[in-house]
mmCIF file of the N, C-alpha and C atoms, coordinates in Angstrom:
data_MODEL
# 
_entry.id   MODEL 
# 
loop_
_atom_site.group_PDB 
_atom_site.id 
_atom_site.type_symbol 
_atom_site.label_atom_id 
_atom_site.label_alt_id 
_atom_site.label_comp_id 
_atom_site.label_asym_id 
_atom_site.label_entity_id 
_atom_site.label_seq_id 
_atom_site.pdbx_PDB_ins_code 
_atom_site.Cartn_x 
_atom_site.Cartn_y 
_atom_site.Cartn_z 
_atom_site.occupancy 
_atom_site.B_iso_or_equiv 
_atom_site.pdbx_formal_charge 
_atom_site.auth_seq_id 
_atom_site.auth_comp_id 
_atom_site.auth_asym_id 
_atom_site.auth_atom_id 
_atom_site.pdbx_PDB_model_num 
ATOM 1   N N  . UNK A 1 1  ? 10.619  0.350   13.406 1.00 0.00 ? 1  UNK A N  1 
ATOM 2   C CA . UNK A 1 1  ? 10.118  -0.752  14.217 1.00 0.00 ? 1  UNK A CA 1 
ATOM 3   C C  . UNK A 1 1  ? 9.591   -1.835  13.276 1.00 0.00 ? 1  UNK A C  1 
ATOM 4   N N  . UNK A 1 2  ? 10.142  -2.988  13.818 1.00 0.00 ? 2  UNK A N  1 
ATOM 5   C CA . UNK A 1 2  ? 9.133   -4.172  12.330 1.00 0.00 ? 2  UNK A CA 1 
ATOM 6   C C  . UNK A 1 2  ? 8.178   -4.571  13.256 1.00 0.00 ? 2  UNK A C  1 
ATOM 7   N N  . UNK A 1 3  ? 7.126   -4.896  12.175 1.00 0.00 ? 3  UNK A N  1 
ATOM 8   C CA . UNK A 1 3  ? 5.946   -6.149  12.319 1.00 0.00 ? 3  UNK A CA 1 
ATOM 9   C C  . UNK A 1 3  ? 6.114   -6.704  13.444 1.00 0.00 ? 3  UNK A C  1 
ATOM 10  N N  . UNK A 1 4  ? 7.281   -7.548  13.563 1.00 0.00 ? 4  UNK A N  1 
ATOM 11  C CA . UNK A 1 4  ? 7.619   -8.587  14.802 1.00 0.00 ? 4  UNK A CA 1 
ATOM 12  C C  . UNK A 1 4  ? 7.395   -7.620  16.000 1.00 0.00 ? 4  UNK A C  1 
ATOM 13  N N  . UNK A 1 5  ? 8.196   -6.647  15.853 1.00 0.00 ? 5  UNK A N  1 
ATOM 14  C CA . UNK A 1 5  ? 8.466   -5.740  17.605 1.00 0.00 ? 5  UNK A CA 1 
ATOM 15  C C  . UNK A 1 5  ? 7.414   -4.805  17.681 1.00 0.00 ? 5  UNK A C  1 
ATOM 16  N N  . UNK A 1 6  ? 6.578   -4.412  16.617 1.00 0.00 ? 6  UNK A N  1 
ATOM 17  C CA . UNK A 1 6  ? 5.325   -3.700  17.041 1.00 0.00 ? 6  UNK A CA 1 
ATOM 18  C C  . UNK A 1 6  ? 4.443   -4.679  17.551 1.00 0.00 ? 6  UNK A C  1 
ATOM 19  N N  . UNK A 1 7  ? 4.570   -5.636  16.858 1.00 0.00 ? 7  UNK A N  1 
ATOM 20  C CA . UNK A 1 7  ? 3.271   -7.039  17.542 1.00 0.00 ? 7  UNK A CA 1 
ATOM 21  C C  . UNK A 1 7  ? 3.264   -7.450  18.993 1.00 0.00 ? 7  UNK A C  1 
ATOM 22  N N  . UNK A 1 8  ? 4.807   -7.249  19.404 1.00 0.00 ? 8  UNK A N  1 
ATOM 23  C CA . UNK A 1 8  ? 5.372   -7.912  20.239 1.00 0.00 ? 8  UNK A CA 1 
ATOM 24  C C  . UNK A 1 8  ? 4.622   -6.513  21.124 1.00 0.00 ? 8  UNK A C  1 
ATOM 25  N N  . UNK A 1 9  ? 5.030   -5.412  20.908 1.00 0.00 ? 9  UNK A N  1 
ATOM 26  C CA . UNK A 1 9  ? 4.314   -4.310  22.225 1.00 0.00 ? 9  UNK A CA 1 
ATOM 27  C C  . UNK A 1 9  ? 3.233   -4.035  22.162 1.00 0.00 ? 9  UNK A C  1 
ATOM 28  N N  . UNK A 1 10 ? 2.920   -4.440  21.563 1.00 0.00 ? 10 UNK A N  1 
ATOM 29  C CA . UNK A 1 10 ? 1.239   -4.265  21.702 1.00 0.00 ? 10 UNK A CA 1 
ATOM 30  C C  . UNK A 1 10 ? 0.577   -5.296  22.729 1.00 0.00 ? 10 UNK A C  1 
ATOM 31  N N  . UNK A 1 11 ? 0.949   -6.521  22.195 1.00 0.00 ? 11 UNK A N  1 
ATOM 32  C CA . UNK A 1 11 ? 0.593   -7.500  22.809 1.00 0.00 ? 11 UNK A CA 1 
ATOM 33  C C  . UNK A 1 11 ? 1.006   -7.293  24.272 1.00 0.00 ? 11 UNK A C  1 
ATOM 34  N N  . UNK A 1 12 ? 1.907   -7.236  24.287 1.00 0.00 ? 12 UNK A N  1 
ATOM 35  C CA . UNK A 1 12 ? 2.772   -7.020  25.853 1.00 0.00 ? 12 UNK A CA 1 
ATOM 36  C C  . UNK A 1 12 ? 2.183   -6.018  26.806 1.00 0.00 ? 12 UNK A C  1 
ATOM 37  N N  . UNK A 1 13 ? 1.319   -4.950  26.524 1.00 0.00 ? 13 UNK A N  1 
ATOM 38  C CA . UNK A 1 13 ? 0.849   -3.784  26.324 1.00 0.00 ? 13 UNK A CA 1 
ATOM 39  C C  . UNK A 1 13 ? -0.791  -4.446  26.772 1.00 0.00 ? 13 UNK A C  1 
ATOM 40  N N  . UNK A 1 14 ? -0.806  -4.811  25.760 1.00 0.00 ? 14 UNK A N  1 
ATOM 41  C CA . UNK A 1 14 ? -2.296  -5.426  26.005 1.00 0.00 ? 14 UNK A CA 1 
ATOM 42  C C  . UNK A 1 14 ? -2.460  -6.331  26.887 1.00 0.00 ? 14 UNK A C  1 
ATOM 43  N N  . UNK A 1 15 ? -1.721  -7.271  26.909 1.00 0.00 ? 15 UNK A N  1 
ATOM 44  C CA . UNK A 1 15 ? -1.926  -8.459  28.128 1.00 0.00 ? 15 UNK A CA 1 
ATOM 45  C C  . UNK A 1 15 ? -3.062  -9.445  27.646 1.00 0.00 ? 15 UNK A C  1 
ATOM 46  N N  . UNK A 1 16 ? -3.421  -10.716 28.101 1.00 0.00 ? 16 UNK A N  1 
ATOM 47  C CA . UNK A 1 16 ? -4.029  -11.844 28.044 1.00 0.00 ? 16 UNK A CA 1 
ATOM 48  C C  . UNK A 1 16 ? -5.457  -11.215 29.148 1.00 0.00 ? 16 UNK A C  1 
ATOM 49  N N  . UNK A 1 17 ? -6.667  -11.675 28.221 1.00 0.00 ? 17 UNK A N  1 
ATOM 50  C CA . UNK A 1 17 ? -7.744  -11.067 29.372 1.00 0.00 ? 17 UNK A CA 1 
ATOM 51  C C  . UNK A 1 17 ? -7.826  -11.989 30.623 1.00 0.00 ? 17 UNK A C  1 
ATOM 52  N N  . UNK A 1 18 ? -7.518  -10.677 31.373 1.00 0.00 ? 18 UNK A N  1 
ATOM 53  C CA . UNK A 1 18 ? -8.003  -10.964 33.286 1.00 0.00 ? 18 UNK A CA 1 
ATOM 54  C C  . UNK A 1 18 ? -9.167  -11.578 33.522 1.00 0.00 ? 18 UNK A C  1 
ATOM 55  N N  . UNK A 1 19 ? -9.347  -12.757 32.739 1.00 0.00 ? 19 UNK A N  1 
ATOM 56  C CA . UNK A 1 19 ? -11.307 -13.171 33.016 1.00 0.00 ? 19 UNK A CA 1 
ATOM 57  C C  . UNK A 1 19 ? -11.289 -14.341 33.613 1.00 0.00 ? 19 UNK A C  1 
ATOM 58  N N  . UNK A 1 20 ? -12.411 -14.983 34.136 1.00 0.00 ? 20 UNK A N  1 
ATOM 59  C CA . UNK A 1 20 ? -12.010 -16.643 34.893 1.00 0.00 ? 20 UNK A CA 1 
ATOM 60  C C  . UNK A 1 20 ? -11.171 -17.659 33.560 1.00 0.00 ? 20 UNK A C  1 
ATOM 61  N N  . UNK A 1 21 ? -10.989 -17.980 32.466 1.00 0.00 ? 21 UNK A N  1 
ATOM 62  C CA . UNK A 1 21 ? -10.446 -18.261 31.788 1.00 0.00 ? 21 UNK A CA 1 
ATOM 63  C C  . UNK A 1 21 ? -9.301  -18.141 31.023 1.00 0.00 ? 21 UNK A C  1 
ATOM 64  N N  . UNK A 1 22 ? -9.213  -16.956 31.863 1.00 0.00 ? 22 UNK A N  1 
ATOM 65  C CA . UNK A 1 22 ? -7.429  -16.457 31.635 1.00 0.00 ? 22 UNK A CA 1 
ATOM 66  C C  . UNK A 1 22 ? -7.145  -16.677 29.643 1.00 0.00 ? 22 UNK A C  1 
ATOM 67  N N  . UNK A 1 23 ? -8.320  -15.905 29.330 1.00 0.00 ? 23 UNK A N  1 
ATOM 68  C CA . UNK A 1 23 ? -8.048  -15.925 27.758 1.00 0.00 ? 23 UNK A CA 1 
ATOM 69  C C  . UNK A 1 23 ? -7.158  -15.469 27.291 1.00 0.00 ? 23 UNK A C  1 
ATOM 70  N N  . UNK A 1 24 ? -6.081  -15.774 26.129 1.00 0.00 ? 24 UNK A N  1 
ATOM 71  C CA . UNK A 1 24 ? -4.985  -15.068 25.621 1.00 0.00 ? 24 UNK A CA 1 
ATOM 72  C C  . UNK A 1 24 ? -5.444  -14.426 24.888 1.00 0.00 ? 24 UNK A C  1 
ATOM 73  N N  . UNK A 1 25 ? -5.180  -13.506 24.282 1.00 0.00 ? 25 UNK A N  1 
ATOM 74  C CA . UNK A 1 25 ? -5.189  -12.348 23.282 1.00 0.00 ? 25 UNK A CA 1 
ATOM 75  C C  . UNK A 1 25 ? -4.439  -13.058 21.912 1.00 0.00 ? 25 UNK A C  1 
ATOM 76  N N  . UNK A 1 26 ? -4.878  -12.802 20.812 1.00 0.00 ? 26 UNK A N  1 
ATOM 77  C CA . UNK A 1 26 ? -4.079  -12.964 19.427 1.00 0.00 ? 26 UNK A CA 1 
ATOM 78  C C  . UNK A 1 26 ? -4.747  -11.778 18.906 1.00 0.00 ? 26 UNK A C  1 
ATOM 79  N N  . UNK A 1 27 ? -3.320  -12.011 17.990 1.00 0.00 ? 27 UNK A N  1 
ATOM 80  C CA . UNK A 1 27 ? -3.287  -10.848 16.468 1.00 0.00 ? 27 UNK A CA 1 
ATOM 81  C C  . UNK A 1 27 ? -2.956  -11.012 15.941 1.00 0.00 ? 27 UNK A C  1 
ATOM 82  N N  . UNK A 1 28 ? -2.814  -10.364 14.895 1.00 0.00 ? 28 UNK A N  1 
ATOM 83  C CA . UNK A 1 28 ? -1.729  -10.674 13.451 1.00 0.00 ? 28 UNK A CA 1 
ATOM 84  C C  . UNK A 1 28 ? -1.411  -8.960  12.593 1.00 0.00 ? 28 UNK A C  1 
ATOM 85  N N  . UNK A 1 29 ? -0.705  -8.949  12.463 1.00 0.00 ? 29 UNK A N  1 
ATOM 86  C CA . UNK A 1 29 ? -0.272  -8.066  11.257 1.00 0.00 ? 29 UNK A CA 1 
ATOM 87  C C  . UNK A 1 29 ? 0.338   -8.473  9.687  1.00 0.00 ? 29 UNK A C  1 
ATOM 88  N N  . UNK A 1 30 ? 0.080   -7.405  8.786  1.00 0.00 ? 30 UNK A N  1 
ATOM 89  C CA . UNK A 1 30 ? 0.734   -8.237  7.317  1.00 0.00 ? 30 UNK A CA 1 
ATOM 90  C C  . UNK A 1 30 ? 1.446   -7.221  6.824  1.00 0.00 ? 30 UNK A C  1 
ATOM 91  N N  . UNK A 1 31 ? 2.547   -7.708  6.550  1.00 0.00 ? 31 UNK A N  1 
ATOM 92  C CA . UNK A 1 31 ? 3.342   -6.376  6.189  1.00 0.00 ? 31 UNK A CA 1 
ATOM 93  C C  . UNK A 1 31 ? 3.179   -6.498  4.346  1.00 0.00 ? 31 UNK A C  1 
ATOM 94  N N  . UNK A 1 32 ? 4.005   -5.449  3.761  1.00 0.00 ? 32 UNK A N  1 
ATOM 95  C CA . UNK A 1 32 ? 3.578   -5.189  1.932  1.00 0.00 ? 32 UNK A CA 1 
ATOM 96  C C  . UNK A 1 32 ? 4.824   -6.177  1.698  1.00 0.00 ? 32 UNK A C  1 
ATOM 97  N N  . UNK A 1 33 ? 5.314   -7.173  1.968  1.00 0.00 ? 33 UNK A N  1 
ATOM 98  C CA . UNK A 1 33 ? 6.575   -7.855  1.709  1.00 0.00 ? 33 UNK A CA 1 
ATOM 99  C C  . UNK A 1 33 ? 5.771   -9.654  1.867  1.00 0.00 ? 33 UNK A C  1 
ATOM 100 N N  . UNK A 1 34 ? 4.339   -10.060 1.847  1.00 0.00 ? 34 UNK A N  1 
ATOM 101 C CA . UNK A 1 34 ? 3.841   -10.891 1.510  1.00 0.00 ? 34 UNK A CA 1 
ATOM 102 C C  . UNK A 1 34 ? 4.006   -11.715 2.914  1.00 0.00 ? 34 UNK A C  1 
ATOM 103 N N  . UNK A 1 35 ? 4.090   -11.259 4.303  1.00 0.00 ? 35 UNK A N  1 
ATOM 104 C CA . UNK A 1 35 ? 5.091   -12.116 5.230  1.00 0.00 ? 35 UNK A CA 1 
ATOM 105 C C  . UNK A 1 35 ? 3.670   -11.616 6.451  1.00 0.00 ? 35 UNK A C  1 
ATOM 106 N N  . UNK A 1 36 ? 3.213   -12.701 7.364  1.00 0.00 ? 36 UNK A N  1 
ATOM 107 C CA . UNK A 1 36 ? 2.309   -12.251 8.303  1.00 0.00 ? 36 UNK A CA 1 
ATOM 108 C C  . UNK A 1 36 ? 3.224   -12.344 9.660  1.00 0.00 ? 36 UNK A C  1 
ATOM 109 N N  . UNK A 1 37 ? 2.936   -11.712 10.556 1.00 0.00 ? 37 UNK A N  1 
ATOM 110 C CA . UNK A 1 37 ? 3.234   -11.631 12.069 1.00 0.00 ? 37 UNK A CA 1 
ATOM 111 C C  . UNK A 1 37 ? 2.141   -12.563 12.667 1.00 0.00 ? 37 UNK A C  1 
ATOM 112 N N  . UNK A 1 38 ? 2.193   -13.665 13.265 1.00 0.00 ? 38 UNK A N  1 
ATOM 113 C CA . UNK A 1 38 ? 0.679   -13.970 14.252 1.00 0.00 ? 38 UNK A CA 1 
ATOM 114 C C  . UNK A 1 38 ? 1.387   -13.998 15.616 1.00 0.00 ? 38 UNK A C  1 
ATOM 115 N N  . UNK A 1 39 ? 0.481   -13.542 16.382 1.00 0.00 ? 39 UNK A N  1 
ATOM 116 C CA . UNK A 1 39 ? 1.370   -13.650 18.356 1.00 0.00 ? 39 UNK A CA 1 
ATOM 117 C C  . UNK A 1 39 ? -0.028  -13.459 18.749 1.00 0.00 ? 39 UNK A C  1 
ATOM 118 N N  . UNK A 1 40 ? 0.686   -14.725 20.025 1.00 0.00 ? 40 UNK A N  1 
ATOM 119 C CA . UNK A 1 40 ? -0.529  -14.804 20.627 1.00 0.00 ? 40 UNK A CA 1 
ATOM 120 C C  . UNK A 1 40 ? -0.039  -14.451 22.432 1.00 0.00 ? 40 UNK A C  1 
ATOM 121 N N  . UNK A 1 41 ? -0.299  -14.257 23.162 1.00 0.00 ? 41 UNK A N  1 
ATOM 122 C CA . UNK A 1 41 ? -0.472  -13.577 24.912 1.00 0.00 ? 41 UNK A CA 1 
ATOM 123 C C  . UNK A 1 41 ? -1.158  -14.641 25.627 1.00 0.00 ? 41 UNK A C  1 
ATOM 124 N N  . UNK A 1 42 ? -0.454  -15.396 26.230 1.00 0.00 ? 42 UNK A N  1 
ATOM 125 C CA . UNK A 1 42 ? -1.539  -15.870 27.477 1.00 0.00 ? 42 UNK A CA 1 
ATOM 126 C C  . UNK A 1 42 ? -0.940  -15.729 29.044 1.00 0.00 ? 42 UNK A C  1 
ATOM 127 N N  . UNK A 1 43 ? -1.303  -15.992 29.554 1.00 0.00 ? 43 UNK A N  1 
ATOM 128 C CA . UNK A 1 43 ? -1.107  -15.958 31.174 1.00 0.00 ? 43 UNK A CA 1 
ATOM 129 C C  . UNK A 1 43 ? 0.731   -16.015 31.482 1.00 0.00 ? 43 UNK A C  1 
ATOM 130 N N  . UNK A 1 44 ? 1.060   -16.967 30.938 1.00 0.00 ? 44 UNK A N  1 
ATOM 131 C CA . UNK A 1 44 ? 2.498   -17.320 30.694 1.00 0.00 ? 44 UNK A CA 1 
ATOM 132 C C  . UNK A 1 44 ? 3.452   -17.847 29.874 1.00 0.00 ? 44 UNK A C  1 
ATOM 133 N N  . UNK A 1 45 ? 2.494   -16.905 28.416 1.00 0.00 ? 45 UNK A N  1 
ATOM 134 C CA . UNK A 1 45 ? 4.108   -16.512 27.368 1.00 0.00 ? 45 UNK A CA 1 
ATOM 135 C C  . UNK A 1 45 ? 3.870   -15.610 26.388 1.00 0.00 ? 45 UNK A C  1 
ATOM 136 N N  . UNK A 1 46 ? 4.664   -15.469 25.601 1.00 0.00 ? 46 UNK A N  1 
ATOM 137 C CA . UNK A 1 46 ? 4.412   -14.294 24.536 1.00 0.00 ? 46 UNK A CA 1 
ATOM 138 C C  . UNK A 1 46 ? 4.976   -14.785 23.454 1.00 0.00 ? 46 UNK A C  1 
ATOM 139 N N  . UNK A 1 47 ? 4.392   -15.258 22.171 1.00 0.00 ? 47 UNK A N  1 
ATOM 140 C CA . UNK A 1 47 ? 4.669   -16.074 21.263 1.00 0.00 ? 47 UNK A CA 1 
ATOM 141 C C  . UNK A 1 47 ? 3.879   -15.531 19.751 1.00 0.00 ? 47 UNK A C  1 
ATOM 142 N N  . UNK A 1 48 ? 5.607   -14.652 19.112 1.00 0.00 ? 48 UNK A N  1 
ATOM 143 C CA . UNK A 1 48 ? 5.222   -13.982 18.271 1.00 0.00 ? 48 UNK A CA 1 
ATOM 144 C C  . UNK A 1 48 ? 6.376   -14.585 16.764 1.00 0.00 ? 48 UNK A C  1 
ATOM 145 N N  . UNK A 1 49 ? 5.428   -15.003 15.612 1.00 0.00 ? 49 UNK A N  1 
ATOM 146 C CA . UNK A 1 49 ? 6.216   -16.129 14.777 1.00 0.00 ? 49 UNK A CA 1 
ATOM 147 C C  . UNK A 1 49 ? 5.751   -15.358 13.030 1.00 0.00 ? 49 UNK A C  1 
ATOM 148 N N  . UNK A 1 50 ? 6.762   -15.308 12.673 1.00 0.00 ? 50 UNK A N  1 
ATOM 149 C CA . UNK A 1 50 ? 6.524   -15.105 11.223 1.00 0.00 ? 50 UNK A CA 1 
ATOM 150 C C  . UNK A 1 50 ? 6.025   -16.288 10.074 1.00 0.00 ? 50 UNK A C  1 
ATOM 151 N N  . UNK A 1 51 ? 4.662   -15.594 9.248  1.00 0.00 ? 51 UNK A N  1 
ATOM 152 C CA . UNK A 1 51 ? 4.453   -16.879 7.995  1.00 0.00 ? 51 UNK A CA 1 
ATOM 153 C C  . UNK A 1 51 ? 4.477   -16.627 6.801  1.00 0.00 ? 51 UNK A C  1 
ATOM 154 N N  . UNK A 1 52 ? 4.855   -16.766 5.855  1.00 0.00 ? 52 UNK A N  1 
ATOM 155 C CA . UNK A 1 52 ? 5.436   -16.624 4.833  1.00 0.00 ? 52 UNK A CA 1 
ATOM 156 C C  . UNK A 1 52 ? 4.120   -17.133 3.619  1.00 0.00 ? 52 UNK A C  1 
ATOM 157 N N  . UNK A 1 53 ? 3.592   -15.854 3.092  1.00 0.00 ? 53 UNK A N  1 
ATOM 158 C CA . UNK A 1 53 ? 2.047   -15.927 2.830  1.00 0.00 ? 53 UNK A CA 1 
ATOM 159 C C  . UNK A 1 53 ? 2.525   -16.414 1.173  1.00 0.00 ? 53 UNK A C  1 
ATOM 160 N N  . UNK A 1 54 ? 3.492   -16.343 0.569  1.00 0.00 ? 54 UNK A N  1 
ATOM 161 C CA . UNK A 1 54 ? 3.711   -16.337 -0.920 1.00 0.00 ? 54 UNK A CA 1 
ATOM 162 C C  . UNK A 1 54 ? 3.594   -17.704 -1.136 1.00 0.00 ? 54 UNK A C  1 
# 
């Protein structure tokens, strides 16, 4: 499973908090290849992008 598609189910998994503000959820992961995952969850999307830390 990579970075991208574990981020991606988790998030998906987790969901954007149910609160009056309909807060999205973020994360990030870093893999040993110098490269970050950030995705973020809100109400209506799932937006998971690679950054290139080198």
């Amino acid at each position: 499973l990579s970075p991208r598609d574990a981020l991606s189910t988790v998030l998906l998994a987790m969901d954007y908090e149910h609160d009056s503000y309909n807060t999205p959820r973020i994360a990030a992961v870093i893999d040993n290849e110098a490269t970050a995952c950030l995705g973020i969850v809100t109400d209506q999307s799932l937006l998971v992008t690679a950054i290139d830390l080198a």
